[in-house]
C-alpha positions as CSV (number, residue, x, y, z in Angstrom):
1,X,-8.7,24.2,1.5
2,X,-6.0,23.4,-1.0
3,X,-6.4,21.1,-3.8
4,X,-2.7,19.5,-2.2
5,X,-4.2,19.9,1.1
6,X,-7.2,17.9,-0.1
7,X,-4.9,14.9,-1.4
8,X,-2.7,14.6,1.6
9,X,-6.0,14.4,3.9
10,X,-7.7,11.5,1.5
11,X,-4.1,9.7,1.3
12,X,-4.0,9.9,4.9
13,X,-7.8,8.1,5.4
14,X,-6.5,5.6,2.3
15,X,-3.0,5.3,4.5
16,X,-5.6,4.3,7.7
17,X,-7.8,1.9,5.8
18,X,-4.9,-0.3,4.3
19,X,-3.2,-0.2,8.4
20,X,-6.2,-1.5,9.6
21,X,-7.0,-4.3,6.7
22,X,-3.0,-5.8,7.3
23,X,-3.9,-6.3,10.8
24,X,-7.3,-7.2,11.2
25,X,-7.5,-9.2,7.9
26,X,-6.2,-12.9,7.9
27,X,-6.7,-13.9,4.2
28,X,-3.3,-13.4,2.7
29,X,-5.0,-12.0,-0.6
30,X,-6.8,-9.8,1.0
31,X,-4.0,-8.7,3.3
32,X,-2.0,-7.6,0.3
33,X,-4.4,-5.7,-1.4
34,X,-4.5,-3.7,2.2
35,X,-0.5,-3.1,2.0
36,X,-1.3,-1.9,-1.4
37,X,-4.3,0.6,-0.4
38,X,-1.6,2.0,2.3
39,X,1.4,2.1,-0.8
40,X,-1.6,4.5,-2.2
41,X,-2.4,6.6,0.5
42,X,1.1,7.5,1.0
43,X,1.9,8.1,-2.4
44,X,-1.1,10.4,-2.4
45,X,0.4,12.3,0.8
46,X,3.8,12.8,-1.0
47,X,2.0,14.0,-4.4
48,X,-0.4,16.0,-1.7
49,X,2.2,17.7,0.4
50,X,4.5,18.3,-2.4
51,X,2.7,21.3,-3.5
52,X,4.7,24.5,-3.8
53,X,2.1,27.3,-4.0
54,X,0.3,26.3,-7.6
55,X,3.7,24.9,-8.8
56,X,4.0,20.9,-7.8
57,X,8.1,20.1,-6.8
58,X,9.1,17.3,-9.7
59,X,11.0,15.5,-7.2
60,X,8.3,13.9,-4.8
61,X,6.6,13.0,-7.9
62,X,9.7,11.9,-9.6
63,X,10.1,9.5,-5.8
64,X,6.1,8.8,-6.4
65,X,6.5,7.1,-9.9
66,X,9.9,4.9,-8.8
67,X,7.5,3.9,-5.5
68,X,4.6,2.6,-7.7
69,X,7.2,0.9,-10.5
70,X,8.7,-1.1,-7.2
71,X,5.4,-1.9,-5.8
72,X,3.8,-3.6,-8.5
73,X,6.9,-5.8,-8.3
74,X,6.5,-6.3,-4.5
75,X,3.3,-7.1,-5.6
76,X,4.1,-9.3,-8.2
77,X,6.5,-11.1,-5.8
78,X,4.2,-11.8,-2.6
79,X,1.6,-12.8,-5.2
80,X,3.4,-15.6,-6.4
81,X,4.4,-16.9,-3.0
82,X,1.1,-16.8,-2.2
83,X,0.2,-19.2,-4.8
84,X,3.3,-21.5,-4.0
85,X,2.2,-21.3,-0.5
86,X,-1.5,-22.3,-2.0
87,X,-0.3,-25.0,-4.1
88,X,1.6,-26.6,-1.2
89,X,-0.8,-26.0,1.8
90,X,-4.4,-25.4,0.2
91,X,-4.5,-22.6,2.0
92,X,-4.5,-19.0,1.6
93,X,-3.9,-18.2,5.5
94,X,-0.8,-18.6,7.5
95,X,-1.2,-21.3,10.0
96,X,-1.3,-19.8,13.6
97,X,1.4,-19.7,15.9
98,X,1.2,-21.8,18.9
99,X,4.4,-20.8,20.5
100,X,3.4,-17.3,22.0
């Protein structure tokens, strides 16, 4: 096994984990630290598969580093509606919808 082989398999498992905590978890902190444990697992997959024999192709890594500079500021932005939504509701869950 491949040490690139080896990173796309645990990015996979991290990809997994964060799917599951978006849609089983309701608290909306919680839930974004999820979409940020899948951001993870599929940068690791992209670093992972990107391996060219020993040599690592500078363009998924290149596409790697842009993905983590824009999801910090994803990040960043659903943190602070959170806290707007917190500072108008006093909650940190989105009310259910009764229409369905």
């Amino acid at each position: 096994m491949t040490t690139g082989l080896l990173f796309a398999l645990v990015g996979i498992a991290l990809f997994a984990l964060g799917t599951a905590g978006v849609v089983l978890i309701n608290q909306l902190l919680r839930r974004i630290l999820a979409f940020n444990l899948m951001g993870s697992g599929a940068f690791l997959v992209l670093v992972g598969l990107a391996q060219r024999g020993d040599v690592p192709d500078p363009v998924p890594q290149a596409m790697v580093l842009t993905g983590i500079v824009v999801a910090v500021a994803a990040t960043a932005l659903a943190l602070a509606l959170v806290r707007r939504l917190y500072r108008l509701t006093g909650r940190l869950e989105l009310p259910e919808d009764d229409d369905a």
